[in-house]
C-alpha positions as CSV (number, residue, x, y, z in Angstrom):
1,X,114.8,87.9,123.9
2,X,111.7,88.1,125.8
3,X,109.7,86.3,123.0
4,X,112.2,83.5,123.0
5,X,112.1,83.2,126.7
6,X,108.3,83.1,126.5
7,X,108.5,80.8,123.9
8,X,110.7,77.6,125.4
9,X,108.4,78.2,128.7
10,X,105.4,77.8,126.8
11,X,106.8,74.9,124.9
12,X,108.6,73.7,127.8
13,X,112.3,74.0,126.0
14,X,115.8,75.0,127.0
15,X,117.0,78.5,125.9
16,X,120.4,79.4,125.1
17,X,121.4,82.7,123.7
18,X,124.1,83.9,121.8
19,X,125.4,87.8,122.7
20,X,126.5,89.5,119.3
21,X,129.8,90.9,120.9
22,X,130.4,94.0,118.7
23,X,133.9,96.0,117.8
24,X,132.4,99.6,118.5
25,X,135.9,101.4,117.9
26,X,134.8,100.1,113.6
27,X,132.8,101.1,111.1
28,X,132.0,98.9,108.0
29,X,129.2,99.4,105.9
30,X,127.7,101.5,108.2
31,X,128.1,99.2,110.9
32,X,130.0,98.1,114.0
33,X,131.3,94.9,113.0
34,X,130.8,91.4,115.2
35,X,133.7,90.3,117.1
36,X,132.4,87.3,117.9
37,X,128.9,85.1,118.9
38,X,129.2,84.0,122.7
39,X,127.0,81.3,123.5
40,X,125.3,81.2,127.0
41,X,123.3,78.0,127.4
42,X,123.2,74.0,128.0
43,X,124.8,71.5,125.2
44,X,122.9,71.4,121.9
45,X,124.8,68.2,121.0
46,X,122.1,66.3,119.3
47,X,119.5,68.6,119.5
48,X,116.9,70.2,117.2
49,X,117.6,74.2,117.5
50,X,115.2,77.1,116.7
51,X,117.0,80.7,116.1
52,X,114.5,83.0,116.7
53,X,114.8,86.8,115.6
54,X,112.6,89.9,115.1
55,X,114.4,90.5,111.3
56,X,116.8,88.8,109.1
57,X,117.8,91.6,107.1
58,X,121.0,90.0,105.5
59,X,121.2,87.1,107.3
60,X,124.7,87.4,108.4
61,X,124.2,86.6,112.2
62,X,121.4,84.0,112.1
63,X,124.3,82.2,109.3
64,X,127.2,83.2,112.2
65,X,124.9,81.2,114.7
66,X,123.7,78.3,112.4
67,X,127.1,77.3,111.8
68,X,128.3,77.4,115.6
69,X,125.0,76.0,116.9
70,X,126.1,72.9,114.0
71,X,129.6,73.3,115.2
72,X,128.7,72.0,118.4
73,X,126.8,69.4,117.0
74,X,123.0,70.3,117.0
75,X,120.8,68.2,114.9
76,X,118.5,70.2,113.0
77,X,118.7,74.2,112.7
78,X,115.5,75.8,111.8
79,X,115.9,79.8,111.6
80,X,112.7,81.4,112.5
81,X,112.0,85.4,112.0
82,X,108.6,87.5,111.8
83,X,110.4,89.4,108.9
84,X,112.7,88.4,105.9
85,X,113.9,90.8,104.2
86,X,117.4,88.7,103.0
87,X,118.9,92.0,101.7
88,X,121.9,90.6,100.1
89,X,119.7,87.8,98.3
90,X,119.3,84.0,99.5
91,X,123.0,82.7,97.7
92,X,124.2,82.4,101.3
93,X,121.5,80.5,102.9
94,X,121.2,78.3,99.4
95,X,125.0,77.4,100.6
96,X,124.1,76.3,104.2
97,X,121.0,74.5,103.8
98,X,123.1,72.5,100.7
99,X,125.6,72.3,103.2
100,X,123.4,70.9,105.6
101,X,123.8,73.6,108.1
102,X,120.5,74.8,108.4
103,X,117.4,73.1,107.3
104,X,114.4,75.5,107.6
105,X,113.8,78.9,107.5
106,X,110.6,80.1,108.5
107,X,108.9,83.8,108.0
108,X,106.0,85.4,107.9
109,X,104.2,86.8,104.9
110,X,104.3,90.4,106.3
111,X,106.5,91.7,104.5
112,X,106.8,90.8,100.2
113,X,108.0,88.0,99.9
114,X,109.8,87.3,96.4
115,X,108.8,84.1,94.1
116,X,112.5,83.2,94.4
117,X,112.5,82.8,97.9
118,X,109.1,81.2,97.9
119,X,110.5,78.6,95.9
120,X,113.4,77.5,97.8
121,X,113.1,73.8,99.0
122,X,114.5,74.7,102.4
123,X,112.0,77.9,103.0
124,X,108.5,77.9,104.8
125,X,105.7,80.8,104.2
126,X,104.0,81.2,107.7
127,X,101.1,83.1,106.5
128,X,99.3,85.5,108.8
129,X,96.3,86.3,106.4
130,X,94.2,84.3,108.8
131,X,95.2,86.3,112.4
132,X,95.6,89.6,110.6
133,X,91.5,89.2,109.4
134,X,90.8,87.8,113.1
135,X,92.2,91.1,114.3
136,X,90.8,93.5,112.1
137,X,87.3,91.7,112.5
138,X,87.7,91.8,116.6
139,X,88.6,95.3,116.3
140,X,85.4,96.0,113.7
141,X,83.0,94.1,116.0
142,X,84.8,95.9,119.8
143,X,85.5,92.6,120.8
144,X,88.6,91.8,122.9
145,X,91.8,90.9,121.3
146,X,93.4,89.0,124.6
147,X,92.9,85.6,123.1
148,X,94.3,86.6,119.8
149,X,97.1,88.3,121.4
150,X,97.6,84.9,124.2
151,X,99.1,82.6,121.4
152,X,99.4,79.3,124.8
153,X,96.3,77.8,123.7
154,X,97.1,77.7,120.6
155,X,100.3,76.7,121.0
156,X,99.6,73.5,123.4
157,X,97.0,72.3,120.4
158,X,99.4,72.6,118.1
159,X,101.7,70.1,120.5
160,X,99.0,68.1,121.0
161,X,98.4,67.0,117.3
162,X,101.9,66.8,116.3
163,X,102.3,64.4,119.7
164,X,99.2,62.5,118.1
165,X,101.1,62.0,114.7
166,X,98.2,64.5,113.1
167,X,99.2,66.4,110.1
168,X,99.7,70.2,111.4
169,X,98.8,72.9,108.6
């Protein structure tokens, strides 16, 4: 949560959240089962939505959420997560992105990352090669990691050439 919070400051974006209300008197598979996604935020009618999540391990919630943020009419839904595991395989996401209720799903390269998955029209590989090397070389050399670790600057250039219509790789 504090990552997303950080994130629409930096990018200057509303935040909503949805609070995963849980049944804890269940058990099923091991886990407590959701009751139900409540949302806490401003209209998304018309809007391009990010999810953002540490893990999508199956997927379940970040579907749950994809289909209520389109249920309340938001334009785009891209589902962003530093790992993807998709433990119970991609069939559900190949539904909703065919469906058109979700249209990206971004994660990084730090965890294996099948051929199957990196072949889906609808996925996005954000490689970290680069910053992991930049770390491991800061590290080898004693040299500080705050900007590495202070993604803003980054960030604001990033806005900056996808306000000037530049190609952003």
């Amino acid at each position: 949560m504090t990552r997303a919070v950080f994130f629409a400051n930096v990018l200057g974006l509303d935040m909503g959240m949805f609070y995963k209300r849980r049944d804890y008197t269940k058990m099923v598979d091991g886990r407590n089962p959701i009751v139900a996604h409540e949302f806490l935020g401003t209209s998304v009618e018309g809007k391009d939505v990010l999810i953002i999540d540490d893990m999508i391990s199956s997927g379940d919630s970040m579907i749950d959420v994809a289909k209520e943020l389109k249920r309340r009419k938001a334009r785009k839904v891209f589902i962003c997560s530093t790992f993807g595991l998709f433990t119970n395989g991609l069939r559900k996401f190949d539904e909703y992105y065919e469906n058109g209720l979700i249209d990206r799903v971004l994660t990084t390269n730090l965890v294996y990352q099948t051929p199957e998955l990196l072949s889906r029209p609808y996925y996005i590989n954000v490689d970290m090669s680069k910053y992991i090397a930049l770390i491991i070389d800061n590290l080898n050399h004693d040299a500080s990691l705050s900007e590495l670790l202070n993604p803003v600057g980054r960030i604001h250039r990033l806005l900056d050439k996808y306000k000037r219509g530049e190609v952003i790789e």
